[in-house]
N, C-alpha and C positions, 0 to 999 in steps of 0.2 A: 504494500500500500504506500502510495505518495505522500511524503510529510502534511503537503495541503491534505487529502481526503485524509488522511489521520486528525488534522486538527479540528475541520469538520463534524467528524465523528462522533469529537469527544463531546459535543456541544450540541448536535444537529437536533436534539428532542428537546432540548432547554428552553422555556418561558411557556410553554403551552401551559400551565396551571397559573398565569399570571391575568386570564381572561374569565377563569370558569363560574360564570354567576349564572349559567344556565337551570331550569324548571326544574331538571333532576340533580340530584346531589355529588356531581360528579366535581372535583377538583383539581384534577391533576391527568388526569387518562390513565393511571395508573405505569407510570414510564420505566423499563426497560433497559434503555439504550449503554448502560454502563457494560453490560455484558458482553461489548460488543469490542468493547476498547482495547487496545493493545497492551500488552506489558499489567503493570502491576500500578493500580490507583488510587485515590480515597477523591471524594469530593463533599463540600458541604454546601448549599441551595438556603435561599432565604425568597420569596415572595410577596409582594402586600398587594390588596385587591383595594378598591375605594368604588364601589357601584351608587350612580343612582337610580332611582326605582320610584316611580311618582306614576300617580293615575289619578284616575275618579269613580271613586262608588255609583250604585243604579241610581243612588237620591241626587247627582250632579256634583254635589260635592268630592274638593280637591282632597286626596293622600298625599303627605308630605313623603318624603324619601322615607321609604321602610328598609332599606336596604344599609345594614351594618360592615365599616370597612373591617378585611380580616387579614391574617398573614398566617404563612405557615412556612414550614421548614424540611429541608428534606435532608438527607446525607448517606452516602454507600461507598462500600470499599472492592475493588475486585482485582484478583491475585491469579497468575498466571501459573499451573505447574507443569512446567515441560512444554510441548510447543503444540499438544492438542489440549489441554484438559484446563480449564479455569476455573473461576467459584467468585461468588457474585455476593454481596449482601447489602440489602439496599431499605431505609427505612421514610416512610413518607407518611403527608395525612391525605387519603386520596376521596373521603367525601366529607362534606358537611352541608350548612347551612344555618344564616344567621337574619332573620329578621326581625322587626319591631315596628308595630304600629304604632302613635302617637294618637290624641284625640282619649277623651271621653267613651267609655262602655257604655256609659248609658244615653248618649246621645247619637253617638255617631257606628255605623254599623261595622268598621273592624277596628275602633279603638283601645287598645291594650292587647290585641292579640301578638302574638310572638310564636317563634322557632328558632330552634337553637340545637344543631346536633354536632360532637366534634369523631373524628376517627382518628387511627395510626394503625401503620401496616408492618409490619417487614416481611421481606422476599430473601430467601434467600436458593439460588438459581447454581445449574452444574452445568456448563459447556463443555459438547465434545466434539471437536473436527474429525468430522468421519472422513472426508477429503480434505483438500488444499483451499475446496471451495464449498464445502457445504459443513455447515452444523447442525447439531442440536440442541436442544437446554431446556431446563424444569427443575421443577424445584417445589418446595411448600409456601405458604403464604400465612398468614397471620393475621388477622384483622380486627380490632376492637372498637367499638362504638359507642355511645352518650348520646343522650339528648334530652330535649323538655321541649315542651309546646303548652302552649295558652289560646284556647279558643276563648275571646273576648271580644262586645260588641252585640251590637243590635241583630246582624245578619246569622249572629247562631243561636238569636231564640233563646230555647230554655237552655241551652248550653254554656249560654254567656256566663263567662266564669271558671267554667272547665279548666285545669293544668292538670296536666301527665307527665312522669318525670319518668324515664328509661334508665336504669341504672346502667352502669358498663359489664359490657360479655366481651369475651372473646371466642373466636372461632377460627380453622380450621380450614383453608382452602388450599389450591395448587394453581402452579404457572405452567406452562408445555409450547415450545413452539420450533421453532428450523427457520435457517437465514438459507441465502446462497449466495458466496461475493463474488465477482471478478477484479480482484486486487489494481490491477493493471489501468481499468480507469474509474475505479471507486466504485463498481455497482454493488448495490447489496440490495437484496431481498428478504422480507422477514415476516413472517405469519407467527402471532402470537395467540394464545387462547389461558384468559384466565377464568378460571371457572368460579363458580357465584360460592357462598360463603353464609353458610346457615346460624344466627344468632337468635338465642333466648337472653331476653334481657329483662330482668324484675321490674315491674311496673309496679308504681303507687300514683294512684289515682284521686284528686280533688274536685269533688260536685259544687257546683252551688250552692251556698250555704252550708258545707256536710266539713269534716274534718278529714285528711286524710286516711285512704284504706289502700293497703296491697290488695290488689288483685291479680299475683303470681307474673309469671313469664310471658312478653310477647314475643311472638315469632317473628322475625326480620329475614328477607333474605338480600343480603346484597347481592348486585344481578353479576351472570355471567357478561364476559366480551371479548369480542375477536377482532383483533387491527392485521390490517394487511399494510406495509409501509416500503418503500422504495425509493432509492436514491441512486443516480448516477453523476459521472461528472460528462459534460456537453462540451467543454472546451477547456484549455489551458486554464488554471486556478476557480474555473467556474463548474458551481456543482448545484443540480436542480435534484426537488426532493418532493414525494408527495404520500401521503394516506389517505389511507380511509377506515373507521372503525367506527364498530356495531358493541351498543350496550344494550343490556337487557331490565329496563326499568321498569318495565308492563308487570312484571312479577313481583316486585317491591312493595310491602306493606306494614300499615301499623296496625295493628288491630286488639286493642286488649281486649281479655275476660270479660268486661263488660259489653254493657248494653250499648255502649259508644263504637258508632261503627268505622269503619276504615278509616284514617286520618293520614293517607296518603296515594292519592290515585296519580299514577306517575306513567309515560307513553316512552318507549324503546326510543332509540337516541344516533341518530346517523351521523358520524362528523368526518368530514372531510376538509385534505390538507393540502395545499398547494405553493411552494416557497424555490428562492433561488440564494443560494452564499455562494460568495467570491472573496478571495483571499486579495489584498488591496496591497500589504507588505507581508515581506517575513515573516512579522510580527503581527501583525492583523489580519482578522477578516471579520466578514460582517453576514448578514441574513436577513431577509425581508418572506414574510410569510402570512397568507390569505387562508382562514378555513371558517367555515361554514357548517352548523350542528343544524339538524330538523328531526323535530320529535314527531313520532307519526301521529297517526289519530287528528282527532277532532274534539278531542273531548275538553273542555276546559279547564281551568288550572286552577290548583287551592290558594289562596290570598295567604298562603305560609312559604309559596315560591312562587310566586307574582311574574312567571318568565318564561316564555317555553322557544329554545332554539336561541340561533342567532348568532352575526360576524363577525370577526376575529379580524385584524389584522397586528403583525406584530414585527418590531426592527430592534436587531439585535446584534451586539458585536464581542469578540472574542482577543483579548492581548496579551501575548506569550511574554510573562515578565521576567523570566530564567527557562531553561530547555526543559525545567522541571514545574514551575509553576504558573500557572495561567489563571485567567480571570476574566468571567466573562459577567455581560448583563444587558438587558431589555428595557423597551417599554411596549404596551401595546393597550388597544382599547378595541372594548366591545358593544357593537350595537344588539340589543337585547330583541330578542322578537316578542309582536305583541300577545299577551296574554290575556282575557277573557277570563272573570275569578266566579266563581261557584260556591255555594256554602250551600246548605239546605233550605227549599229539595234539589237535588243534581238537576242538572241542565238547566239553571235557569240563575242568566246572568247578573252578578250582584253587583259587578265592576268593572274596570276594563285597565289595563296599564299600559300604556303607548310612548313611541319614541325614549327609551329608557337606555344607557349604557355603563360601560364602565371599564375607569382604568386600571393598569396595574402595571407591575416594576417587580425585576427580579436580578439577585446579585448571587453569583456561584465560584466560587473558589475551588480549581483544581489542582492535585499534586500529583505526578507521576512517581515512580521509584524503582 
C-alpha cells in the first residue's frame, strides 16, 4: 500500500458520528475501520454535536429547540502478529438520545416531556489474510445501555406525567465480515455485518400522581446492520470512497410490564456515502464527504426524536506531526429531515418539525508503533 492510501486509511471513516441526530438512535455507525490499519496502533476520538430542533405543535404554536448539545468519545488499539493475523479493540458510544421540551405540562401539549438514553460498546475483532488480498474478521461485541423518558404535556392525556427510568444491562453481540484490497492502487472492499444485541433492563415506572413501582425487565433489542463500503484511488494522491449501510430499527422497542404501550416506534434506516480525499502535502491531506440517511415507512415520529432521515455533508483534514503521530479533525453539518410527531391515538398528527439541522466537530489523535 502507498504511504498516501495508508494515510487515508487511517482516517477514511472518521467524523461520520459528528452528524448523527437522526429519528433513530444511531450515533456513530458503529465504525470498524481500525482493523484495517497497518502495523501496530492506539487512537483516541472526541466529538460534540450542537442540533437545533424547533417546530410547531397541531394548536400552531412554536417549540423552542428541544434538541440537547452532546459529545462522546471513542478510542481503540490494534496490534499486528506476524504478517497475516491482527487483533483489534475498539470502544465507542454508538446510540443514544437526548431531548427536552421547555413550556408548561399543563398548558402546552409537549411541555416537560424529555429523553435521554446513553450507551458504550466495545468490539473486540481477529483478522486473518487468507491471501495477499482478501481477509477476514469477527469478533464479540458488548453493549450497554441507560435511559429515562418523560411523557409530559397536554398531547399525552392521562399520561401527562408519566417517567420511566431503564436501568443499565449489558449484553452480548458479535461483529463478522471480509474486505478485499488491491494494494497497488488503494482498492479495498468490505462487507461488515453486526448483528442486533438482546437487553433486559429493570424498569421502575412513575404514574401520575402514584409513587414509584418496578415493574421488572424491558426487553430492548438493538437492531442488526450490514455496511457495504468501498474505496479506490482514481489518480495520483486522489482517492474517492463511498457506502452504503442498512440498520435494522423497525425491531427496536420499549415496552414495559405495564399497561403503557410501546414508547418507541422507530423505521429501518438506509445511509448512504459518497466522498473524495486528496493528499495536498507530505504532511497533509484533506476529505470532503456527502451522505444521505432515509428511514423507510410513512409512519410518523415520537416528539422524543423529532427527526426522521437527513444530509450530511462533512470537510475534514488529516496532519502527520512525527512519522509516528498524527492528528486529524472535522467539521460538518446536518440538514435534519422533516418529521410529523404522533402521540395518542397513532396516526394523527400533533406537530410537525421542519427545516431543522445540526453541527458538529470532531478531534482524533493517532499513534503508530
Amino acid at each position: 500500500m502507498t504511504k498516501f492510501a495508508l494515510v487515508l486509511a487511517i482516517w477514511l471513516g472518521f467524523l461520520t458520528s459528528t452528524s448523527a441526530v437522526a429519528g433513530n438512535l444511531d450515533r456513530n455507525k458503529t465504525p470498524i475501520d481500525l482493523i484495517f490499519d497497518e502495523g501496530n496502533r492506539a487512537e483516541l476520538s472526541m466529538t460534540v454535536v450542537a442540533p437545533n430542533v424547533t417546530g410547531r405543535d397541531s394548536s400552531g404554536h412554536a417549540v423552542g429547540n428541544v434538541g440537547e448539545d452532546f459529545g462522546s468519545v471513542a478510542a481503540g488499539i490494534k496490534l499486528q502478529f506476524g504478517q497475516r493475523l491482527s487483533f483489534a479493540m475498539i470502544y465507542d458510544q454508538p446510540y443514544g438520545v437526548d431531548t427536552q421540551y421547555g413550556g408548561s405540562p399543563t398548558t402546552t401539549l409537549f411541555g416537560g416531556a424529555r429523553s435521554q438514553a446513553e450507551s458504550d460498546a466495545l468490539t473486540v475483532l481477529i483478522s486473518y489474510d487468507v491471501t495477499d488480498r482478501i481477509a477476514i474478521y469477527g469478533g464479540p461485541r458488548v453493549v450497554q445501555a441507560r435511559g429515562n423518558i418523560t411523557l409530559s404535556g397536554l398531547a399525552y392525556g392521562p399520561l401527562n406525567g408519566y417517567d420511566v427510568h431503564f436501568a443499565t444491562d449489558s449484553a452480548l453481540g458479535y461483529v463478522v465480515g471480509a474486505g478485499y484490497e488491491i494494494p497497488e492502487i488503494a482498492f479495498r472492499a468490505a462487507l461488515t455485518y453486526h448483528s442486533d444485541v438482546d437487553l433486559e433492563m429493570q424498569t421502575v415506572e412513575t404514574f401520575p400522581g402514584t409513587t414509584p413501582i418496578s415493574t421488572g425487565p424491558t426487553g430492548a433489542t438493538l437492531p442488526q446492520s450490514l455496511k457495504f463500503q468501498v474505496q479506490s484511488g482514481v489518480a495520483e494522491d486522489t482517492l474517492l470512497f463511498a457506502s452504503v449501510r442498512w440498520s435494522d430499527w423497525s425491531k427496536f422497542t420499549l415496552d414495559p410490564n405495564s399497561a403503557v404501550t410501546n414508547l418507541a416506534i422507530l423505521d429501518d434506516a438506509w445511509t448512504y456515502e459518497i466522498g473524495v480525499g486528496r493528499r495536498f502535502t507530505n504532511n497533509f491531506s484533506a476529505r470532503l464527504s456527502y451522505s444521505y440517511e432515509h428511514e423507510e415507512g410513512e409512519k410518523l415520529v415520537s416528539p422524543l426524536a423529532p427527526a426522521k432521515g437527513g444530509q450530511t455533508v462533512t470537510l475534514g483534514g488529516i496532519y502527520q506531526l512525527t512519522p509516528r503521530i498524527d492528528i486529524s479533525g472535522g467539521i460538518s453539518y446536518t440538514w435534519l429531515g422533516k418529521a410529523p410527531l404522533e402521540t395518542y391515538p397513532e396516526n394523527v398528527v400533533r406537530g410537525t418539525f421542519d427545516d431543522n439541522g445540526a453541527f458538529g466537530a470532531g478531534l482524533r489523535v493517532g499513534v503508530s508503533f
